[in-house]
C-alpha positions in Angstrom: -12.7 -22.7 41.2 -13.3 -22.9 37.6 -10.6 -25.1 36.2 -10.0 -23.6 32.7 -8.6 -25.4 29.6 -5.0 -25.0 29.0 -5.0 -23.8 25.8 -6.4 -20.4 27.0 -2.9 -19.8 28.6 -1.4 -19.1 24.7 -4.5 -16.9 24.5 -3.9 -13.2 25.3 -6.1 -10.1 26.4 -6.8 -8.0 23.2 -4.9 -5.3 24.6 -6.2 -2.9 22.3 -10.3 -3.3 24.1 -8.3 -2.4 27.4 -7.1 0.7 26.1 -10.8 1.4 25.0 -12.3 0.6 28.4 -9.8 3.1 29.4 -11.0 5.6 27.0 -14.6 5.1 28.2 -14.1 5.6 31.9 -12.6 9.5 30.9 -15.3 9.9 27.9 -18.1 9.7 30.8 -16.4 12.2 33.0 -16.7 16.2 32.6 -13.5 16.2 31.4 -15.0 14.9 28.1 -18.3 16.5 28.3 -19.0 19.4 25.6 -21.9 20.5 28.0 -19.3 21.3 30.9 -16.6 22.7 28.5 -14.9 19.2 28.1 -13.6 17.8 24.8 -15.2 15.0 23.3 -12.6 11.3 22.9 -12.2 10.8 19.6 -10.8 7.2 19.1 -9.0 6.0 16.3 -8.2 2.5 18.0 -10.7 0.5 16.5 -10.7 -0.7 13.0 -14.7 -0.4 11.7 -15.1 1.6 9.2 -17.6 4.7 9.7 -19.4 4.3 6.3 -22.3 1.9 6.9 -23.9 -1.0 4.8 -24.8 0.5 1.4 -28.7 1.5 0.6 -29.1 -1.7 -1.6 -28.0 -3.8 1.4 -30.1 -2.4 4.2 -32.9 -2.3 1.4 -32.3 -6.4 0.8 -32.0 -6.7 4.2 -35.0 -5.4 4.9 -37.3 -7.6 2.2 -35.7 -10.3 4.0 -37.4 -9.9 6.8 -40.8 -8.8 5.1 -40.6 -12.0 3.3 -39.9 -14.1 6.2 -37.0 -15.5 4.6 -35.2 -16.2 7.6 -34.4 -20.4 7.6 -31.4 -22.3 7.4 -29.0 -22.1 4.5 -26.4 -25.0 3.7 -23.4 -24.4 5.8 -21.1 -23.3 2.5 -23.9 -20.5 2.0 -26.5 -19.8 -0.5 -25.4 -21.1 -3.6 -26.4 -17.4 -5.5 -23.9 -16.0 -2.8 -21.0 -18.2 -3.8 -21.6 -17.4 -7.2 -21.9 -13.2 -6.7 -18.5 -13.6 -5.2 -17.2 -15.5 -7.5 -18.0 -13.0 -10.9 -16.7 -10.1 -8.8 -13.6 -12.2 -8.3 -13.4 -12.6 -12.3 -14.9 -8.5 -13.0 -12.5 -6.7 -10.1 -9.3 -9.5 -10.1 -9.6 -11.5 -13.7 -9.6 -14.4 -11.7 -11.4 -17.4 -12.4 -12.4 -18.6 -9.1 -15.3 -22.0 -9.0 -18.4 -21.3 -6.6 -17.6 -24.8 -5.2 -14.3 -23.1 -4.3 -16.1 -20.5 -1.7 -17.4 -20.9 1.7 -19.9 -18.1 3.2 -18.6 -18.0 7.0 -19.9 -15.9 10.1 -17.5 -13.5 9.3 -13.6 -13.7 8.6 -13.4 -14.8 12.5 -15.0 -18.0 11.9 -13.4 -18.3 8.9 -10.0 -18.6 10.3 -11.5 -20.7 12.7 -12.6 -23.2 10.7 -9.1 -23.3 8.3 -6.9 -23.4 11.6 -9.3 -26.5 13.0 -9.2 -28.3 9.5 -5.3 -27.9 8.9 -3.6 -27.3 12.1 -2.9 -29.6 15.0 -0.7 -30.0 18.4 3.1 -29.7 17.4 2.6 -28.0 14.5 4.1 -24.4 14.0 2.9 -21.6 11.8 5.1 -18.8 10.6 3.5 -15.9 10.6 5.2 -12.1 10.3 5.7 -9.3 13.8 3.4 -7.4 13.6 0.6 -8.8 12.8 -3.0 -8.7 13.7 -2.9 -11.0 17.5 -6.5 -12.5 16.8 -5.1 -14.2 14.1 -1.9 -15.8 15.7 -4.7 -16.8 18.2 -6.5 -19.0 16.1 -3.4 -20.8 15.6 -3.0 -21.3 19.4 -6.5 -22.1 20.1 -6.2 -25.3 18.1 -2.8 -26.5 20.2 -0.4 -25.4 17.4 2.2 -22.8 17.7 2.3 -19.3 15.9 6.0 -18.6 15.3 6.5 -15.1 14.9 9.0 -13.6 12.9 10.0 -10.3 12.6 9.7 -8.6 9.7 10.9 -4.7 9.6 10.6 -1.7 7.3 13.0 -3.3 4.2 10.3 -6.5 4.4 7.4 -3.7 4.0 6.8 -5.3 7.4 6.0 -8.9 5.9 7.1 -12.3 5.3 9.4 -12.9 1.9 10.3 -16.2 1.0 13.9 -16.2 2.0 13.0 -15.7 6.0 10.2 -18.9 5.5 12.7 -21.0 3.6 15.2 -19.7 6.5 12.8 -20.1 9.4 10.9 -23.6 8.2 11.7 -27.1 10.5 10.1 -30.3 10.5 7.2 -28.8 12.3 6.5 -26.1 10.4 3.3 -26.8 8.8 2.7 -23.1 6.5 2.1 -19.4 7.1 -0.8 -17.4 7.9 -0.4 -14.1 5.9 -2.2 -11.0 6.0 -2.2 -8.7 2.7 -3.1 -5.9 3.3 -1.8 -6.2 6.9 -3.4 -5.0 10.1 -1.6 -3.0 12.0 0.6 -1.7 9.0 -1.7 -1.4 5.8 1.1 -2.4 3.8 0.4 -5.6 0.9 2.9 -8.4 -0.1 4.1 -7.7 -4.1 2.9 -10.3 -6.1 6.3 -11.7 -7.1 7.5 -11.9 -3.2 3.8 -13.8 -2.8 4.7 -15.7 -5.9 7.9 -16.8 -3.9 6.4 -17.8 -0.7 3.8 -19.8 -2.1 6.7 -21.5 -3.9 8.4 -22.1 -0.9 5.7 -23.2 0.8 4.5 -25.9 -2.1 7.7 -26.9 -2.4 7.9 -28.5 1.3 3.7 -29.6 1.1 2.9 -26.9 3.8 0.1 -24.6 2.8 -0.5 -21.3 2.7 -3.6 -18.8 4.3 -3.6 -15.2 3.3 -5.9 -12.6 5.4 -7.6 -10.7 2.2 -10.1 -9.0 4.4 -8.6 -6.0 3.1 -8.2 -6.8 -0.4 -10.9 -4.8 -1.7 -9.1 -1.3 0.2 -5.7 -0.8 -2.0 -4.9 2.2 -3.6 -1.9 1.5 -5.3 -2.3 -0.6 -8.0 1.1 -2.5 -8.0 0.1 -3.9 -4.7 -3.9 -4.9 -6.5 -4.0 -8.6 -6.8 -5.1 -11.7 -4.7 -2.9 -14.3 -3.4 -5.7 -16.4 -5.4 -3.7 -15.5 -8.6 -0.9 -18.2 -7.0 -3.3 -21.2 -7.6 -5.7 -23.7 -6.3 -3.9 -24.5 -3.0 -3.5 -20.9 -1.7 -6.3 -20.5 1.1 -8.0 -17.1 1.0 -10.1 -15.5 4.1 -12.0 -12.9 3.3 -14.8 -10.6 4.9 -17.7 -7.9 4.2 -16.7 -5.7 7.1 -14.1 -3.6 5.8 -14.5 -2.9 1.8 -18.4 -3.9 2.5 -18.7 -2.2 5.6 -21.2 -4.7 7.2 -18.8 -5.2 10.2 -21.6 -6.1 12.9 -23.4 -8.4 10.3 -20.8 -11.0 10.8 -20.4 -12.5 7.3 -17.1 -13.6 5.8 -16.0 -16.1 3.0 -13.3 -18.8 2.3 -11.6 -19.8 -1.1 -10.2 -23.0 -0.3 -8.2 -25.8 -2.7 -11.3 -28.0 -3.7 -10.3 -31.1 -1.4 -10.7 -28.8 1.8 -14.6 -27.7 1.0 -15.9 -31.0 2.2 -13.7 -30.8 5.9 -14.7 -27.4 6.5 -18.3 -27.9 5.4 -18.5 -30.7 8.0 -16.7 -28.7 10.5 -19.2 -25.4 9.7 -22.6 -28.2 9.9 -21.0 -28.6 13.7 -19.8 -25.3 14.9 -22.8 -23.2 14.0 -24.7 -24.4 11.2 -24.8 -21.7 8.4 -24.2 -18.1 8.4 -26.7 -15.9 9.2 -29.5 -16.1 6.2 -30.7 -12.2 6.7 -26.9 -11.3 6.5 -26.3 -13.6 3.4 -29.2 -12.1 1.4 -28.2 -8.8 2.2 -24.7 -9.2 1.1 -26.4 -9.8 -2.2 -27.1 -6.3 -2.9 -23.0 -5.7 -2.4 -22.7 -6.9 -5.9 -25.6 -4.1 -7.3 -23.7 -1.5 -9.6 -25.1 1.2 -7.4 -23.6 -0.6 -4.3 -20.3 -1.5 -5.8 -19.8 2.8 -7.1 -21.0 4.0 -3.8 -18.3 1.5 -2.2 -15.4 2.2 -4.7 -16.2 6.2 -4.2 -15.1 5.2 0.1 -12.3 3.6 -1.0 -11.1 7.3 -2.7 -12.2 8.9 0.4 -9.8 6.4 2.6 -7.1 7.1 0.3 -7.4 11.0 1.1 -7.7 10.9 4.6 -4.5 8.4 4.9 -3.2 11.6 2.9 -4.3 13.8 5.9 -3.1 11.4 8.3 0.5 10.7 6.8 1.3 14.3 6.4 -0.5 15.1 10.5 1.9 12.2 11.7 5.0 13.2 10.1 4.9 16.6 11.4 4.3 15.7 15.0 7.9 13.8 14.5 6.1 10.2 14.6 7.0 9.2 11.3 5.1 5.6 9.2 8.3 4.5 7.8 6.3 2.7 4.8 3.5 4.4 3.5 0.3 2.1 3.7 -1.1 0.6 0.0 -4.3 -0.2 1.6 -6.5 -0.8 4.5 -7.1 1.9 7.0 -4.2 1.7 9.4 -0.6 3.9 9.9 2.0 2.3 12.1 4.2 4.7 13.3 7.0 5.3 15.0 6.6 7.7 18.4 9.7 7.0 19.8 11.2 10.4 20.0 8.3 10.8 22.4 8.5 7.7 25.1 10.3 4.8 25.4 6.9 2.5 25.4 4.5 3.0 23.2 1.8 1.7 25.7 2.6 4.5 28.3 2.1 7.4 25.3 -1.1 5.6 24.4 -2.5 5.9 28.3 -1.2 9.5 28.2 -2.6 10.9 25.1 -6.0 9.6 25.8 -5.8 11.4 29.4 -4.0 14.6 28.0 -5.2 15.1 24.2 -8.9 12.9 24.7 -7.4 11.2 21.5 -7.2 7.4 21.7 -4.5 5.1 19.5 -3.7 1.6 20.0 -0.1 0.2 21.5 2.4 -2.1 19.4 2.1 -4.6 22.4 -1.1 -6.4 20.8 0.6 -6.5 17.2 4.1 -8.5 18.4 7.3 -7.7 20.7 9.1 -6.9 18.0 8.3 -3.6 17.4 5.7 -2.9 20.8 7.6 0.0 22.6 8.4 2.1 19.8 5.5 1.7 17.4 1.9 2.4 17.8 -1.8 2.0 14.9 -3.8 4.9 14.4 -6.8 3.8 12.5 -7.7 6.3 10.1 -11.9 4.8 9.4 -13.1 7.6 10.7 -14.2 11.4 8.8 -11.0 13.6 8.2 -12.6 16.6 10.1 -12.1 14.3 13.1 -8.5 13.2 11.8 -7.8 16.6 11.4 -8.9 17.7 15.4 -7.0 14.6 16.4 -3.9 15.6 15.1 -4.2 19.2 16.4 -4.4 18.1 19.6 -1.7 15.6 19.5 0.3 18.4 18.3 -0.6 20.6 21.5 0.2 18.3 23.4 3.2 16.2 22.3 4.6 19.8 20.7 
């Protein structure tokens, strides 16, 4: 026997990969077969975007490797790629964020990674809202600290305010770990509620990380603004899958008060070196006019399909009790269908060929009764999803 390190007891199963391995076992049978009169899965379970890196990136990408420009970077990144983000920072936000400031990281992942590993330690506890995304409450474990979970409902927008962290903060309590837009609910913190948490949080010399992976995918503009706007000590992770749509290429970013870029630098050297370089001077091309219309037209074309989706959902009787701002995600409510959200989810993939993810991976607090459809993929697939939901759940 393999004696495995305790920590990986705090660690769950990503619950919503075993509803996909599920989904694959039918999608190879006849049943799901076009050829032999079967219907095709369509999953909206997993959150990648179907839009794929821009032309400009794949085109920089692809010089790259012509060039042979494939070494080492310095663990923060290429210096030109600090600096790209930092101007679209200042042109899409006003904000005047340093280069010096940012962090290029092997995506968002190892981003959190390295923020968790630099701040967090045994005995300390991190508030962090139900639901929210589980691979982030993860990182929190993985590093011997504790994610405490509180739950925040429908009147919250399903988020932390500052009176439930002033309520909920001990003498362990070391910050909160944010997410805005949120995965599973696509719903964004106002900026005067974020104003107030990171108020709360200063106040007792925690600190405070915010999940903007998202923040490029709002579509209401009283939600638009960066928990950046807060100042110098707010932690920001951000990423180039979602908004970018370079999911696979694994590139992310930190914006971190200027007394953490040295730590994390030293823990990035150790861990894995430097992001990838072909990635890095790809992402360069994100900033191209031509890239940054072509991305800002996707963002419209997310905002009509939640459209399609919200309508589909309310009239199979599963309503989204607060309409999403941003991201690609609905979290609703089927419990005037089963009792346990996880049970529907197993029977709609074998009944309708449609697959959904659980509540049970986002936090107990709403598990049973809610359920993420992921809405990143083309409406004419939305639109056959919810026709067969509605056959069979009708």
């Amino acid at each position: 026997m393999v004696r495995l390190a305790r920590r990986l007891e705090a660690i769950e199963p990503f619950y919503v990969m075993e509803i996909a391995k599920t989904a694959q076992v039918l999608a190879a049978s006849p049943a799901c077969d076009p050829a032999r009169g079967g219907e095709p899965m369509i999953y909206l379970n997993i959150g990648e975007p179907d839009f794929r890196a821009a032309a400009p990136v794949v085109a920089a990408a692809k010089a790259c490797l012509d060039a042979g420009d494939t070494q080492y970077t310095q663990a923060t990144g290429l210096a030109e790629l600090r600096t790209a983000i930092s101007r679209w920072y200042a042109q899409r936000w006003s904000l005047e964020v340093e280069p010096r400031r940012i962090v290029v990281t092997a995506g968002a992942s190892a981003a959190l990674q390295l923020a968790c590993t630099a701040l967090f330690e045994p005995g300390d506890e991190v508030l962090m809202p139900d639901p929210c995304y589980p691979c982030n409450r993860h990182f929190v474990a993985a590093v011997g600290a504790t994610p405490r979970l509180l739950p925040a409902g429908p009147q919250q927008r399903y988020q932390l305010d500052a009176r439930s962290v002033e309520q909920a903060w001990t003498p362990s309590t070391r910050g909160v770990l944010l997410a805005s837009p949120s995965n599973p609910t696509g719903t964004s913190i106002d900026p005067r509620e974020m104003a107030a948490i990171v108020d709360v949080v200063r106040r007792r010399d925690g600190i405070a990380l915010v999940d903007e992976i998202y923040l490029g995918l709002g579509y209401d503009e009283r939600f638009a603004h960066s928990a950046l706007a807060h100042g110098e000590d707010v932690v920001s992770i951000n990423s180039f899958s979602k908004y970018f749509a370079m999911t696979g290429w694994r590139l992310g970013w930190l914006v971190l008060p200027p007394a953490l870029v040295e730590p994390v630098e030293r823990l990035a050297q150790n861990l894995y070196i430097c992001p990838s370089t072909l990635a890095q001077k790809a992402a360069l091309a994100c900033f191209e006019p031509a890239s940054l219309a072509e991305y800002e037209r996707r963002r419209g074309e997310f905002a009509r399909r939640r459209d399609v989706v919200l309508r589909g959902l309310d009239a199979l009787r599963m309503p989204v009790p607060v309409e999403p701002d941003g991201a690609f995600y609905a979290w609703a409510d089927c419990s005037a269908h089963a009792p346990d959200s996880w049970t529907l989810c197993h029977d709609l993939i074998e009944r309708a060929h449609v697959v959904l993810t659980p509540g049970r991976d986002f936090g107990p607090a709403g598990a049973h009764r809610h359920l993420r459809l992921s809405y990143a993929t083309a409406t004419p697939l939305l639109q056959q999803a919810i026709a067969r939901l509605q056959r069979v759940l009708a």
